[in-house]
C-alpha positions as CSV (number, residue, x, y, z in Angstrom):
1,X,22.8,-1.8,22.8
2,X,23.2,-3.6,19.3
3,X,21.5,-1.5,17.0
4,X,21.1,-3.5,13.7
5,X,20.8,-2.3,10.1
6,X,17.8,-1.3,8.7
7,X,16.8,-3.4,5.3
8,X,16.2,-0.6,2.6
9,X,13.2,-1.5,0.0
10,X,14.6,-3.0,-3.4
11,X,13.4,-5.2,-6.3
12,X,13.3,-7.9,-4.2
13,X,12.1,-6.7,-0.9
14,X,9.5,-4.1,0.2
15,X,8.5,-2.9,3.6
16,X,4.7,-3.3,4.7
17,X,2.6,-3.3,7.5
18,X,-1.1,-3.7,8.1
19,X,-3.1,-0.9,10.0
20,X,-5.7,-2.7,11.7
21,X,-8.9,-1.0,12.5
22,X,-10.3,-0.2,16.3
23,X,-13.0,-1.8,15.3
24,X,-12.7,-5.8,16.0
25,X,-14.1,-7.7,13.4
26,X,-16.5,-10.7,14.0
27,X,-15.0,-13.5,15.2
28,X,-15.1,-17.0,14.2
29,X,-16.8,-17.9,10.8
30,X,-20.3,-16.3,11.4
31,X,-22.6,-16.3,8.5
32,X,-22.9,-12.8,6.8
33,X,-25.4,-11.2,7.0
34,X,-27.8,-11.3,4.2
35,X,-28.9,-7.7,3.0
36,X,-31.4,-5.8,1.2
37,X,-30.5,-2.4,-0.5
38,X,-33.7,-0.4,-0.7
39,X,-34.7,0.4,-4.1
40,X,-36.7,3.5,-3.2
41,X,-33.7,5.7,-1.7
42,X,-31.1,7.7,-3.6
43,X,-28.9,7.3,-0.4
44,X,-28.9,5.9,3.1
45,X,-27.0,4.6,5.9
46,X,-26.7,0.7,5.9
47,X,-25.0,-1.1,9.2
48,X,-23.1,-4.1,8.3
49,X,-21.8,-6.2,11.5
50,X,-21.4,-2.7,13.5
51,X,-20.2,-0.8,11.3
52,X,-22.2,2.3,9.3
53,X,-21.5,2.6,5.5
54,X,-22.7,5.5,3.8
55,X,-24.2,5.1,0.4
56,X,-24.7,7.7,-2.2
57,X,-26.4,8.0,-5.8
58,X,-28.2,4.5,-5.6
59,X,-30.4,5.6,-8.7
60,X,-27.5,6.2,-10.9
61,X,-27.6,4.7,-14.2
62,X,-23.9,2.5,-14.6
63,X,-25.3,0.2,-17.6
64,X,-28.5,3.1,-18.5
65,X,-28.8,0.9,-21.8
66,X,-29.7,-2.3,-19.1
67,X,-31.2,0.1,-16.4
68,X,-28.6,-1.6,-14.1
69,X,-28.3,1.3,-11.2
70,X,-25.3,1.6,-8.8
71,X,-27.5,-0.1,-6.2
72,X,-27.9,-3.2,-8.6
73,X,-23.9,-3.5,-8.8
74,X,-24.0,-3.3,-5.0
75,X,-26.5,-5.6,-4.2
76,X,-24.3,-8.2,-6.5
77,X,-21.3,-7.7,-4.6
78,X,-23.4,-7.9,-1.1
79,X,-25.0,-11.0,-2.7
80,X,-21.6,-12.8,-3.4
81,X,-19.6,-11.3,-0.5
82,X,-19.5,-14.6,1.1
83,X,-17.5,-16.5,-1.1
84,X,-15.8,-13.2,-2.9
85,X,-14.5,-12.0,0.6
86,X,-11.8,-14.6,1.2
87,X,-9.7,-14.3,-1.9
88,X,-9.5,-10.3,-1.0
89,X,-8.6,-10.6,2.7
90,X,-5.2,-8.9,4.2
91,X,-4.4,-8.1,0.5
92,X,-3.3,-4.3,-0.5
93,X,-6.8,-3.4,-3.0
94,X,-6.3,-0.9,-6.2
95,X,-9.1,0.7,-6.7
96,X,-10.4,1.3,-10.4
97,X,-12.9,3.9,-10.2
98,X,-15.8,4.5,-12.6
99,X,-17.8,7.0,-11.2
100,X,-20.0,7.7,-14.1
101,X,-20.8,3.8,-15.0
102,X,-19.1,1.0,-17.4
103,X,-19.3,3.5,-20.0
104,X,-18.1,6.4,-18.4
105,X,-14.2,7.7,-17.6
106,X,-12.2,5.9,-15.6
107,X,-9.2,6.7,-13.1
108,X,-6.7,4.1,-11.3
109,X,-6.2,5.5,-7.4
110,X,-3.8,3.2,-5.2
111,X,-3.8,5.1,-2.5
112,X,-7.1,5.5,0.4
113,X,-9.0,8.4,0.5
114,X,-9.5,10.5,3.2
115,X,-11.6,11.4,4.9
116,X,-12.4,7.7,5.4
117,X,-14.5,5.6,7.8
118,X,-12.0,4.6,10.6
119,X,-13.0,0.5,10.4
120,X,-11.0,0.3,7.0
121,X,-8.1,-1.4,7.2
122,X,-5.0,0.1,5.8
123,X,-1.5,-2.0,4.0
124,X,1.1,0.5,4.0
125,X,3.8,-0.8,1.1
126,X,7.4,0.8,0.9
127,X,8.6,0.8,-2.7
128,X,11.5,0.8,-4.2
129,X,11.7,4.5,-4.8
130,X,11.2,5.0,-0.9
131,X,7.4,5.8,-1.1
132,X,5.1,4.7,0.9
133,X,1.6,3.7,-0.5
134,X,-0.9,3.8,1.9
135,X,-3.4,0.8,0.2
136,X,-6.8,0.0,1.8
137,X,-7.8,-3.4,2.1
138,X,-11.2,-5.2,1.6
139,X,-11.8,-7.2,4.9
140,X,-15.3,-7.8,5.3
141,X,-18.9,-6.7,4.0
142,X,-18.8,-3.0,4.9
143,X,-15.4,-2.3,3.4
144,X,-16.4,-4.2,-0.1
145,X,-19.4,-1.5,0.3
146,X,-17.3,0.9,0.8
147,X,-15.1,0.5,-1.9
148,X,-18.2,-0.5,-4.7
149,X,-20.0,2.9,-3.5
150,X,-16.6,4.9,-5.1
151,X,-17.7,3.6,-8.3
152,X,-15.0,0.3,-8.4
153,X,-17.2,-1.7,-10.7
154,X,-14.4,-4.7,-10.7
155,X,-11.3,-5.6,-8.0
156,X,-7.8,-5.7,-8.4
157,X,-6.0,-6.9,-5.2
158,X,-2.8,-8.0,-5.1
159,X,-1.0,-11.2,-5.4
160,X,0.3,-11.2,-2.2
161,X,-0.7,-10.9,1.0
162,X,0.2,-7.5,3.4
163,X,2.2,-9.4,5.6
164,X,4.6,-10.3,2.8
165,X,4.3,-8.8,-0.3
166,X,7.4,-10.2,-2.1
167,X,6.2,-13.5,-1.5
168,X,2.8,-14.7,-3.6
169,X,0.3,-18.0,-3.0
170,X,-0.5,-18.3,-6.4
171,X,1.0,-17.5,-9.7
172,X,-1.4,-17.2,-12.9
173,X,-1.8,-17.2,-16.6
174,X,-3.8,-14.7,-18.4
175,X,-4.9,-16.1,-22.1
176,X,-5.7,-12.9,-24.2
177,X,-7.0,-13.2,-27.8
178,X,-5.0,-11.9,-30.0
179,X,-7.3,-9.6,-33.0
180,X,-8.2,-12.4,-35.1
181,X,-8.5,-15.3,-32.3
182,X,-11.5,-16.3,-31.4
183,X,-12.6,-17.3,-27.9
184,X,-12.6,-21.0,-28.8
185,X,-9.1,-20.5,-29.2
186,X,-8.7,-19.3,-26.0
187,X,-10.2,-22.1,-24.5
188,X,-8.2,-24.5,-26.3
189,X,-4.9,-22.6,-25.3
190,X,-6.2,-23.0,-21.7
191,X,-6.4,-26.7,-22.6
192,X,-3.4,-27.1,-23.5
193,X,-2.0,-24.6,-20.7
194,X,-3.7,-27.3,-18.3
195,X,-1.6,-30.4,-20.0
196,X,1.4,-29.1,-19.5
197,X,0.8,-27.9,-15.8
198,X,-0.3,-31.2,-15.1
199,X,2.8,-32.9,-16.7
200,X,4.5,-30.7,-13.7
201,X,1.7,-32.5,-11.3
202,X,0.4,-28.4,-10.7
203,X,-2.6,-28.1,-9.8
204,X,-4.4,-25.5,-11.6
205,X,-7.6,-23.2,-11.9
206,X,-10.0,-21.9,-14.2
207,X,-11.6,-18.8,-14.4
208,X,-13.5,-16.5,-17.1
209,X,-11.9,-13.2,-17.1
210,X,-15.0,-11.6,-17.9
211,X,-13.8,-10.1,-20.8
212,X,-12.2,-11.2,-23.5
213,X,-10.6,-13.9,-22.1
214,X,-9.7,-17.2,-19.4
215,X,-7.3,-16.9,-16.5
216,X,-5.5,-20.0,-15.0
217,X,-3.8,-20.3,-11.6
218,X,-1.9,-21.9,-9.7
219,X,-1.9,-22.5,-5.8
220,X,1.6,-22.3,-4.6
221,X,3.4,-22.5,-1.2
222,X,4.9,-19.1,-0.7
223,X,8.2,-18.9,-0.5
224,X,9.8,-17.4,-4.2
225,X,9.8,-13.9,-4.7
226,X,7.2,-12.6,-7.0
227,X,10.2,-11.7,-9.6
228,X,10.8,-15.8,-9.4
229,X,7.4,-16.8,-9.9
230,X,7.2,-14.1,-12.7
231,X,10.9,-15.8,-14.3
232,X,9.0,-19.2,-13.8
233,X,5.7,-18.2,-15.2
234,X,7.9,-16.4,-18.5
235,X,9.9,-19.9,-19.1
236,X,6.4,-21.7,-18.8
237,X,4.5,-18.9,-21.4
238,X,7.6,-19.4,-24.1
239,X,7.9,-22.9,-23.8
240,X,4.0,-23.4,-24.4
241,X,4.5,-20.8,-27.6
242,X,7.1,-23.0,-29.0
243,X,4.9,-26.2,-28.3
244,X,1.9,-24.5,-30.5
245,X,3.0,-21.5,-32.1
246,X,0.2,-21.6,-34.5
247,X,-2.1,-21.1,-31.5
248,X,-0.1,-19.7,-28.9
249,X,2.2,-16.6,-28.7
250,X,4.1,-15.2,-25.6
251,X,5.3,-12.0,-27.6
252,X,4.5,-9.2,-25.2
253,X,5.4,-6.3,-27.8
254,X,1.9,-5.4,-28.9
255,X,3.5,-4.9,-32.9
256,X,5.1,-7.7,-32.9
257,X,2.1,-10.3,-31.7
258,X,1.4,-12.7,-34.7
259,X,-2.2,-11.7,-35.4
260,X,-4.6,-15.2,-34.5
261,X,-3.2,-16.2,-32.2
262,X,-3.9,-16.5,-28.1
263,X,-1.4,-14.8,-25.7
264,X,-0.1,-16.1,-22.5
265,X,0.3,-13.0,-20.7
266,X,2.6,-13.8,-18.0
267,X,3.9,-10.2,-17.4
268,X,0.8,-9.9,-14.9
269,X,2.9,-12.0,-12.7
270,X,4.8,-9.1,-12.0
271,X,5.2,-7.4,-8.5
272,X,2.6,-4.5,-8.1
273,X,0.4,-5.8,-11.3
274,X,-2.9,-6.6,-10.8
275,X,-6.0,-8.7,-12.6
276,X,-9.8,-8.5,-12.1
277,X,-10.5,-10.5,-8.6
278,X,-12.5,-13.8,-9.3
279,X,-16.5,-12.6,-9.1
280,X,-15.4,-9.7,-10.3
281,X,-18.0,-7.7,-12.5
282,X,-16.3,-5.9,-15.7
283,X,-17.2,-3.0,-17.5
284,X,-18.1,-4.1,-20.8
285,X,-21.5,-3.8,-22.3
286,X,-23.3,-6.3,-20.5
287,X,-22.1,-6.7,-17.1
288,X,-20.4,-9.9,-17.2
289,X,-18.7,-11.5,-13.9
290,X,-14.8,-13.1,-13.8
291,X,-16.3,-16.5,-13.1
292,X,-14.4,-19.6,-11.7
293,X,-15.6,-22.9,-14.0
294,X,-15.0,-26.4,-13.8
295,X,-12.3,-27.9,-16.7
296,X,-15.1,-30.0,-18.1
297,X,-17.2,-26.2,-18.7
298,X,-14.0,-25.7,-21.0
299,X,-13.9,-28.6,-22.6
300,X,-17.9,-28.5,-23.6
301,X,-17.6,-24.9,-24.6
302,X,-19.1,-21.8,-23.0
303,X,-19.1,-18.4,-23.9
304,X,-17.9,-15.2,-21.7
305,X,-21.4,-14.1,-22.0
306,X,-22.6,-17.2,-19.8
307,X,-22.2,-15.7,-16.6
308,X,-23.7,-12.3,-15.7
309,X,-24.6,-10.3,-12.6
310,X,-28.0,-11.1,-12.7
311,X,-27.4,-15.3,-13.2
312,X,-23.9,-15.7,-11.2
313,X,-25.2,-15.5,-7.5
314,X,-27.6,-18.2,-8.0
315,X,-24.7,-20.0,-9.5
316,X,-22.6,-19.5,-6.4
317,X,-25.8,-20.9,-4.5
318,X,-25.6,-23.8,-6.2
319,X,-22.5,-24.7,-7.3
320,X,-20.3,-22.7,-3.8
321,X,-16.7,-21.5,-4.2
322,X,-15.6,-23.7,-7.0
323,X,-12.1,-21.7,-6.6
324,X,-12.0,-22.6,-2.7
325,X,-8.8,-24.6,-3.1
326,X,-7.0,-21.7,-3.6
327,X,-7.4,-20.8,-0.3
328,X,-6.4,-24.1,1.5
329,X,-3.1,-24.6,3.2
330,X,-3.0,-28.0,1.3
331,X,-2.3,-28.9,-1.6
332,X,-0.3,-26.2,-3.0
333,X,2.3,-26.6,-5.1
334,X,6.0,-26.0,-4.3
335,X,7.8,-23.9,-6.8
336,X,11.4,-24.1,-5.6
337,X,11.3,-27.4,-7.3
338,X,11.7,-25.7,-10.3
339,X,13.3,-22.4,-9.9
């Protein structure tokens, strides 16, 4: 027998698998179902599609200044899990863990816990030093529980899907205020950002970080490695700095930033980097949400502060998925026309 050669993890290519759970999921495209965390219990038991999650410290203050519990933050994330759910599915999550609220310490864990229920799905990723990172995935209502009840309070999945992790479906644009750049001039950057992907005829995508500032994607065909897209995404950021360098900077060494300006952060693009998930909620002050907006919300102005926990589900309701198209086969854009 032939035995062939075994491809080793490099820059360019890293082994993964998915570990599926015992546990079959729902099939077809069944309506979630719509819960109701009680507000009299410190703890409980919940079953979500046949599964059990276990959740702890309800009553804990994680915005005590708002009175916004740990059982608030879930009930958000149960509340938008329909259209949140899709843009996380079969992708590797790192978990950003604030176990003592927004204002609390926080610590970065990549790999699952254990012990851990047996229904959550696991993406084992080789990297290049050999190691393999045992990520869990967010595929469904109990495993967003799951991961919101260890004190996540926003999601950072990757780029890539498990079954290829070289190989992203979107590539993206984060627009950072430099100190002494207002968020108006963010939104004009993203303006800007938007005429020159058009000029290209790429479709793009706008969301609120939920921060400070906007991020912009892209729905792409995969097929270029993520260190392409990042190359592409680089020559993009430099060329838009030269274009309005009084607005616009694509300097990534923090000292050397001009002060005023916005920056097109396109070092995210990176493989393994990460940014908050769209209906993400962040850990500021107020618990704002990384909201998707239409380019005419840009254009008439809005403010980061717009779009909360409390006011972005019954925007959702209203308004559904406005960042759907990132998830349809059509319409993406083909890179290798460029690269």
């Amino acid at each position: 027998m032939r035995t062939m050669p075994v491809k080793q993890p490099s820059r360019d290519y890293h082994p993964a698998r998915v570990e599926r759970s015992a546990t079959p999921r729902p099939k077809g495209k069944a309506a979630l179902p719509k819960l109701k965390i009680p507000k009299n219990k410190t703890g409980l038991e919940l079953e979500v599609e046949g599964k059990v999650v276990k959740l702890t410290n309800l009553g804990k203050a994680f915005w005590p200044e708002l009175g916004v519990t740990k059982r608030d933050l879930l009930q958000y994330y149960a509340d938008v899990a329909p259209v949140l759910l899709p843009h996380l599915t079969d992708r590797a999550m790192v978990m950003k863990r604030y176990p003592n609220g927004a204002a609390g310490d926080f610590f970065f864990m990549k790999r699952a816990p254990s012990p851990r229920p047996e229904w959550v799905e696991l993406c084992h990723i080789e990297h290049s030093s050999g190691n393999v990172i045992d990520f869990p995935m967010v595929q469904d209502l109990a495993s967003l529980l799951w991961v919101i009840n260890l004190g996540c309070i926003d999601l950072n999945q990757w780029y890539a899907r498990c079954d290829d992790v070289d190989r992203p479906d979107y590539l993206h644009f984060d627009l950072d205020p430099v100190p002494g750049a207002s968020f108006e001039k963010v939104i004009e950057t993203a303006l800007l950002l938007r005429q020159g992907l058009d000029a290209l005829k790429m479709p793009s995508y706008a969301k609120t970080t939920g921060s400070k500032g906007i991020h912009v994607y892209v729905p792409i065909e995969r097929g270029p490695t993520q260190k392409q897209v990042w190359g592409f995404a680089k020559e993009f950021a430099h060329a838009l700095a030269s274009q309005a360098p009084r607005l616009v900077t694509a300097i990534y060494v923090v000292a050397k930033r001009p002060k005023g300006r916005v920056l097109v952060d396109y070092n995210q693009n990176a493989w393994g980097r990460t940014l908050a998930s769209i209906y993400s909620i962040r850990p500021r002050l107020k618990p704002s949400v990384s909201t998707p907006v239409e380019w005419s919300e840009l254009e008439r102005g809005l403010s980061i502060d717009d779009f909360t926990m409390k006011n972005v589900p019954a925007r959702v309701r209203k308004l559904g998925d406005l960042w759907k198209p990132l998830l349809a086969k059509r319409g993406r854009f083909k890179l290798e026309v460029y690269l």
